[in-house]
C-alpha positions as CSV (number, residue, x, y, z in Angstrom):
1,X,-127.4,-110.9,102.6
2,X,-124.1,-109.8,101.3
3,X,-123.5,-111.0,97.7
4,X,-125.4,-107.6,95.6
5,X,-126.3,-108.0,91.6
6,X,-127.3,-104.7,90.1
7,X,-129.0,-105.4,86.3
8,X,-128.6,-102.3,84.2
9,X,-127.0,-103.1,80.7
10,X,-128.3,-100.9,77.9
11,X,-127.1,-96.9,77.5
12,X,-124.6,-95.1,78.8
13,X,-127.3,-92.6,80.0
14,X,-129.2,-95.1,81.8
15,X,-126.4,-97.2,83.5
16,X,-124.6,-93.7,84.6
17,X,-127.6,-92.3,86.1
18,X,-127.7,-95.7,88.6
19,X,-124.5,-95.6,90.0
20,X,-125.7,-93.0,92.8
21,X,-128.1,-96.0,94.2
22,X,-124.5,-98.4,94.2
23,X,-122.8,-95.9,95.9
24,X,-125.6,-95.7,98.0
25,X,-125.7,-99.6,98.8
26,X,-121.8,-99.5,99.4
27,X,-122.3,-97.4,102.1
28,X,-125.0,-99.1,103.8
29,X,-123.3,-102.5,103.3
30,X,-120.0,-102.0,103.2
31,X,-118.0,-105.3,103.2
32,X,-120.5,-107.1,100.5
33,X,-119.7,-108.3,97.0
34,X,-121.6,-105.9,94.4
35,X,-121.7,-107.1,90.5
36,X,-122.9,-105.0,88.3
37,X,-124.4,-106.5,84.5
38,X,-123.6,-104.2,82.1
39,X,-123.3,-103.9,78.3
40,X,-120.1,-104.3,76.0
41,X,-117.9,-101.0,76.3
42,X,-119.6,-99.8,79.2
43,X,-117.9,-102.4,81.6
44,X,-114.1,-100.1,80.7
45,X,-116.1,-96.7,81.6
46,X,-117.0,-98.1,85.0
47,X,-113.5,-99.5,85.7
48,X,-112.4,-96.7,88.5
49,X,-116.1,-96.7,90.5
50,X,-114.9,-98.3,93.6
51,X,-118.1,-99.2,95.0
52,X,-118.4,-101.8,92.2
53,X,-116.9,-105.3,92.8
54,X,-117.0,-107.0,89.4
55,X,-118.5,-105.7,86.2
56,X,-119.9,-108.6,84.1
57,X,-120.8,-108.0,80.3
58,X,-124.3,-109.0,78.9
59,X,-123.5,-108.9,74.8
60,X,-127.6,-108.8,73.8
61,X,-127.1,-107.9,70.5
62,X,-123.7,-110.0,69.9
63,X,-122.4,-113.4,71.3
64,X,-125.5,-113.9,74.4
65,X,-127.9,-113.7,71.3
66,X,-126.8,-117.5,71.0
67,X,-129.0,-119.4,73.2
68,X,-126.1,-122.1,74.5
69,X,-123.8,-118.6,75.2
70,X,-127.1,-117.0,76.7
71,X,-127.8,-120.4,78.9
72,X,-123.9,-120.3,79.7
73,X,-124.0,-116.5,81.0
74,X,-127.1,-117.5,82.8
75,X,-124.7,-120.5,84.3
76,X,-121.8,-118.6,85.5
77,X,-124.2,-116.0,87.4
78,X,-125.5,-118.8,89.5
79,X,-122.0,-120.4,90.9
80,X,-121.8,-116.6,91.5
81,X,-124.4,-117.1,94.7
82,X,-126.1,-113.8,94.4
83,X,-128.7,-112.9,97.8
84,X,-130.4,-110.0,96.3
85,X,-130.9,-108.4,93.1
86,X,-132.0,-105.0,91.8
87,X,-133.5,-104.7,88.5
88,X,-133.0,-101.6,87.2
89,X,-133.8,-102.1,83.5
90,X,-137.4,-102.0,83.7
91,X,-138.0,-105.1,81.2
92,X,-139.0,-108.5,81.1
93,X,-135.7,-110.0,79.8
94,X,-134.0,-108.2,83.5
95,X,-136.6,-110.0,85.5
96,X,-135.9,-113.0,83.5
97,X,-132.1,-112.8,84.5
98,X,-133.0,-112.0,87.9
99,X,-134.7,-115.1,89.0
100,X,-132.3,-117.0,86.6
101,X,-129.4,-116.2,88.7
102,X,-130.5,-118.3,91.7
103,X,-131.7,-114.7,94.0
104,X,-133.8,-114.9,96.4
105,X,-134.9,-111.6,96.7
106,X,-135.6,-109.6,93.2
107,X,-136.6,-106.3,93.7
108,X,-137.1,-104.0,90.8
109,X,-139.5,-101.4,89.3
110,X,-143.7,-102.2,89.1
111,X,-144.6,-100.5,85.8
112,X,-148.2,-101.8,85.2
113,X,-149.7,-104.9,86.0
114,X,-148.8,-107.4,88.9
115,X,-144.7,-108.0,88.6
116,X,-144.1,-111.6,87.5
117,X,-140.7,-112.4,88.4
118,X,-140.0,-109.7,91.3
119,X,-140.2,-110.7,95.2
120,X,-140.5,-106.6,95.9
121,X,-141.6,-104.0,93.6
122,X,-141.7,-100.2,93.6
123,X,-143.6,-97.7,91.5
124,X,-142.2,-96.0,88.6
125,X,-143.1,-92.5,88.2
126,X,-142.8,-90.4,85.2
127,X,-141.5,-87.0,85.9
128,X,-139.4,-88.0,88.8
129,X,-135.7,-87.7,88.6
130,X,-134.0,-90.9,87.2
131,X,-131.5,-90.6,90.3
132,X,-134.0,-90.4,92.7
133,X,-136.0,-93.3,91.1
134,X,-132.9,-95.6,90.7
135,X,-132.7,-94.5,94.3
136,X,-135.7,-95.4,95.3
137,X,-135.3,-99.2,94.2
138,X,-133.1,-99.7,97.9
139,X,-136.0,-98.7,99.8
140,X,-137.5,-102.3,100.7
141,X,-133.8,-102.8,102.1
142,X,-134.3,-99.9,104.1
143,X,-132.1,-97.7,102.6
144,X,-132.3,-93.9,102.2
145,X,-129.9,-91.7,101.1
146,X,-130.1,-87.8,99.6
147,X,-126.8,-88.2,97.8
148,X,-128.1,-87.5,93.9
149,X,-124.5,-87.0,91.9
150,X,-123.1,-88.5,89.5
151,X,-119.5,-90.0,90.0
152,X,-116.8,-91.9,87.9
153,X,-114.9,-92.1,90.5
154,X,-111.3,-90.3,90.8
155,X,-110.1,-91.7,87.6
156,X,-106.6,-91.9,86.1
157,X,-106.1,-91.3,82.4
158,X,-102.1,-90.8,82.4
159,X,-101.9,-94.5,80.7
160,X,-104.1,-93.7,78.0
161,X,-103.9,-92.7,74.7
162,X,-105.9,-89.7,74.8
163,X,-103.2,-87.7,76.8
164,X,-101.8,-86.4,74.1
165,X,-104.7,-85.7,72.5
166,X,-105.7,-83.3,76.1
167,X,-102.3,-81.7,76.0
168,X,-102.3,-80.8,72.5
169,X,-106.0,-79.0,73.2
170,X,-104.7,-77.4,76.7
171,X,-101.4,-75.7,74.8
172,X,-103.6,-74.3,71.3
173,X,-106.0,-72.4,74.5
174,X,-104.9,-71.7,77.2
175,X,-109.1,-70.7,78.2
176,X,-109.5,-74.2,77.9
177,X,-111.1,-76.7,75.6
178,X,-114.6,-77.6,75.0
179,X,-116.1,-81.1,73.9
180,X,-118.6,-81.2,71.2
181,X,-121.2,-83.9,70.7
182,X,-123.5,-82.9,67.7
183,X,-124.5,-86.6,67.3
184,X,-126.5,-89.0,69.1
185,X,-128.5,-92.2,68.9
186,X,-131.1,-90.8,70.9
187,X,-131.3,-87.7,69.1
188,X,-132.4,-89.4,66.1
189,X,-131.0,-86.6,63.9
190,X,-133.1,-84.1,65.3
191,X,-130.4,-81.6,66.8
192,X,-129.4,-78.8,65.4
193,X,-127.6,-78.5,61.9
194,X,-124.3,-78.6,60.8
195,X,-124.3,-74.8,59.9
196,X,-125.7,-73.7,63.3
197,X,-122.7,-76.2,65.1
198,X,-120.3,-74.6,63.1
199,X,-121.2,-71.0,64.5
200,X,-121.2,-72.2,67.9
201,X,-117.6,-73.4,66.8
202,X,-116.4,-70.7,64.9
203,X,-117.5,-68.1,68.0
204,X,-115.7,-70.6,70.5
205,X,-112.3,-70.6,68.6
206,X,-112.5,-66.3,67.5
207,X,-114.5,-64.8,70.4
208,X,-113.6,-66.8,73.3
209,X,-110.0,-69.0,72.0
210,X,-111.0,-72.2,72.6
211,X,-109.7,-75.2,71.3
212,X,-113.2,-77.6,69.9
213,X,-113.1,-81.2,70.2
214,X,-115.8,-83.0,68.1
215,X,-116.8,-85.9,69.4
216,X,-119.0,-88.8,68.4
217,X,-119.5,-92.9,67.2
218,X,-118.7,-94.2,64.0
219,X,-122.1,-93.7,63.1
220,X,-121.5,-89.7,63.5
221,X,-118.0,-89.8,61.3
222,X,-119.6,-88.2,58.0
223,X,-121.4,-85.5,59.9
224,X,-118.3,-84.6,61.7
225,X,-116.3,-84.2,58.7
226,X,-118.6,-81.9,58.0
227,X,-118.1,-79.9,61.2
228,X,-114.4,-80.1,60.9
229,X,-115.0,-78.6,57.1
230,X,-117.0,-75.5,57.7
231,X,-114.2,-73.5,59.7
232,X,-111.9,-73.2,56.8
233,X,-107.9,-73.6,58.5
234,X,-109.0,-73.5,61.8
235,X,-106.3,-75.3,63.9
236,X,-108.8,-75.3,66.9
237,X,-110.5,-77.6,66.3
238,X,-110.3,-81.0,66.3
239,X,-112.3,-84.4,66.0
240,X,-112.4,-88.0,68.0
241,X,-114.3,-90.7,66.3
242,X,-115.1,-93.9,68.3
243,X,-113.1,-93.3,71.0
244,X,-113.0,-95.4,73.4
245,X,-116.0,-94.7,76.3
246,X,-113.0,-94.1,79.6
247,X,-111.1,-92.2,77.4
248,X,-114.3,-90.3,76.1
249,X,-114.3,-89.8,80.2
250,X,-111.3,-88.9,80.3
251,X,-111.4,-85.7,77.5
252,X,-114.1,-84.5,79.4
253,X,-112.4,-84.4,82.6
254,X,-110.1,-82.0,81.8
255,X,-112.8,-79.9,79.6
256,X,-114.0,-76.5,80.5
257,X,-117.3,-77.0,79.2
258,X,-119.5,-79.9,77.2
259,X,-121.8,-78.8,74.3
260,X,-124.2,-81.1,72.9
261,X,-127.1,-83.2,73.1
262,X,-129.5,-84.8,75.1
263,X,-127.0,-88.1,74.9
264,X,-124.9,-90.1,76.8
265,X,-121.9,-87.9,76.8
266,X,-123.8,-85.5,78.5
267,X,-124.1,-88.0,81.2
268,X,-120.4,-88.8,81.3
269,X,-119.9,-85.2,81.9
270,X,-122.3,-84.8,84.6
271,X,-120.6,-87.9,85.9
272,X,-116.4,-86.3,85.7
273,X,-117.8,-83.1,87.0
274,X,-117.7,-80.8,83.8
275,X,-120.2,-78.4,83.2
276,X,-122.4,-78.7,80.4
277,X,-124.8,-77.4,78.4
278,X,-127.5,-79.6,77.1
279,X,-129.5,-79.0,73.8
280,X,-132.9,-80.4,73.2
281,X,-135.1,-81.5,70.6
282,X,-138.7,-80.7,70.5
283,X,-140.7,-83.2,72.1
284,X,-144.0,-83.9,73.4
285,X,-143.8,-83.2,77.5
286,X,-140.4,-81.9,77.8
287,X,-140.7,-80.6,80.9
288,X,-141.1,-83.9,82.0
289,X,-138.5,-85.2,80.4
290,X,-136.6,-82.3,81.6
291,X,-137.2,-83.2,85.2
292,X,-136.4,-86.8,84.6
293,X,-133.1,-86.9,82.8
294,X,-131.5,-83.2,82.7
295,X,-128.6,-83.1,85.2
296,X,-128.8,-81.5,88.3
297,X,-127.6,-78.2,89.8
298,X,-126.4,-74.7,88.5
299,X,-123.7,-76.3,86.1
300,X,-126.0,-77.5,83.6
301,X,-127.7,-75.5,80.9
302,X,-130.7,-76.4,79.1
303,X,-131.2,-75.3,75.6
304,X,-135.0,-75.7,74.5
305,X,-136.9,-75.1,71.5
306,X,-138.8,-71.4,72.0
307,X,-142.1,-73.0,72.3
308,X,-143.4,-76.3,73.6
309,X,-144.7,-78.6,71.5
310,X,-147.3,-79.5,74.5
311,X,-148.7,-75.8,73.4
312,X,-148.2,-75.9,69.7
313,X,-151.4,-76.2,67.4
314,X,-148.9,-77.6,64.9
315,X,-148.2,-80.8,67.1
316,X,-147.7,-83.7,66.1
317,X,-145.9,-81.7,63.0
318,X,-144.3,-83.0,59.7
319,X,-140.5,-83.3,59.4
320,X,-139.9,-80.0,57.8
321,X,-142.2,-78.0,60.7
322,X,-139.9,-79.7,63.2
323,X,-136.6,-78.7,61.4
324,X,-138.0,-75.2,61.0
325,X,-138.8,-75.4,65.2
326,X,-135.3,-76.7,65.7
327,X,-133.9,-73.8,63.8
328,X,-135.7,-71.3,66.0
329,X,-134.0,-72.5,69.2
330,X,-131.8,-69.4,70.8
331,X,-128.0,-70.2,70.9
332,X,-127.2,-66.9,72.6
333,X,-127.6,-68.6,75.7
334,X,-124.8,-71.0,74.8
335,X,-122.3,-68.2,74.8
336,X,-123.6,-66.1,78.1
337,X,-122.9,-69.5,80.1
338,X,-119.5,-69.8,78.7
339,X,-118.4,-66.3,79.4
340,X,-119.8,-67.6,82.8
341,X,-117.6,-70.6,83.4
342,X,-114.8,-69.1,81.4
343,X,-115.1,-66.3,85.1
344,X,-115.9,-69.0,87.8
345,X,-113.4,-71.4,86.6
346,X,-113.8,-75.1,86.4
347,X,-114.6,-75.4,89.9
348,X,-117.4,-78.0,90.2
């Protein structure tokens, strides 16, 4: 048993928070092969984790949509003579992949009902850490291991474009720069507004004199305009659309601090060490969600509407009740933790 296949294409969020349980197989087996199925883009953030041996790209939405390219996919992970696979993307089309590829041994998650395709199966419990969970998927290999963090590994941006970019921010403050992301698939454009961003900016750039860099998709590039707008001649700030995910890695290593939402980014900074802080939407059991997905340790902030909506008479609410909740969220806290980490220094 020495040829590993680790399924877990989808978001950056979701692949990030699995690489702990790689590491974690690495060290157990050392000399094995470990693939790792990703999806497109995410393959190029991955590329410095040494405990990976190959990442392969599963296009879902693009070229494998094709059955003869899906059936060909499916062909070149079999003369790959996988032993073992973990599922980690709790669906059926993972499983399907799994005992595709020619594995013997398939183990993944038991999420209701009797697991069709798995040989193994663990349960899936909401509230629990994601690390931990991902973790928990080596246990039928007899694996244990406490080690929770997030790691990119050590990374080297010299060669990339968005050098320049990080020296420009590093000279205009001196403090140091933060990275914005007001944007956000799975935010669904229920973060805060533009105007509320663009006080968190403006106080940044005045009060403390650091640089912004706005970050987000295509998707976000309106929006962001906007952002850039509001402070009038501010030289400060700055934005970066559709970057490219290691360089987005790469802006965030040499960050201060990360502002933004409940998103992948916030993951990749968790993942290079930066501290963040976090802003959430309202949602139904966010403490659970909380507990789940929030980073771990002293570094990262959670920013919270003032009441939960588990409590609120008004729940499930209209669009504008929301907004109005949204509004109410306390953004002091935002600047407390950055006079904070502005002291300590970036010493994760």
């Amino acid at each position: 048993m020495d040829r590993f296949l680790i399924i877990r294409f989808g978001s950056i969020g979701n692949t990030l928070v699995s690489i702990p349980a790689v590491r974690a197989l690495r060290k157990a087996y050392p000399s094995s092969f470990i693939a790792m199925i990703v999806s497109p883009g995410i393959d190029d953030l991955l590329r410095d984790i040494p405990w990976i041996d190959e990442r392969i790209v599963y296009d879902m939405h693009g070229v494998h949509q094709n059955l003869i390219s899906y059936l060909g996919f499916i062909r070149d992970l079999r003369k790959r003579h996988f032993d073992t696979v973990l599922v980690v993307k709790r669906f059926l089309r993972s499983e399907i992949i799994a005992w595709l590829s020619g594995a013997r041994r398939r183990i993944g998650f038991q999420t209701g009902g009797k697991p069709l395709l798995l040989t193994d199966s663990v349960p899936y419990i909401e509230g629990t850490n994601i690390v931990a969970l991902n973790m928990s998927l080596l246990a039928p290999l007899g694996i244990q291991d406490t080690d929770l963090s997030l790691d990119l590994g050590p990374g080297s941006c010299k060669d990339d474009p968005v050098m320049q970019r990080i020296r420009t921010l590093k000279e205009t403050s001196p403090a140091g720069y933060v990275v914005l992301h007001p944007g956000g698939i799975s935010v669904k454009g229920m973060g805060l507004s533009t105007e509320r961003y663009a006080g968190i900016i403006e106080r940044l750039t005045r009060q403390y004199r650091m640089s912004c860099c706005i970050i987000g998709d295509k998707t976000d590039a309106a929006r962001i305009a906007s952002f850039a707008e509001l402070p009038k001649n501010n030289a400060r700030v700055t934005t970066a659309i559709g970057l490219p995910l290691h360089e987005i890695a790469c802006l965030l290593r040499h960050a201060a601090l990360f502002i933004g939402n409940d998103s992948g980014p916030c993951h990749i900074a968790d993942a290079v060490h930066t501290p963040g802080i976090i802003i959430y939407p309202p949602m139904h059991r966010l403490s659970e969600h909380l507990a789940k997905w929030k980073p771990a340790g002293d570094y990262y902030l959670a920013i919270t509407p003032p009441r939960p909506c588990d409590t609120c008479t008004s729940y499930p609410c209209d669009e504008d009740t929301m907004l109005r909740c949204i509004e109410a969220i306390d953004i002091e806290p935002i600047f407390r933790y950055t006079e904070l980490i502005l002291a300590r220094g970036h010493t994760l």
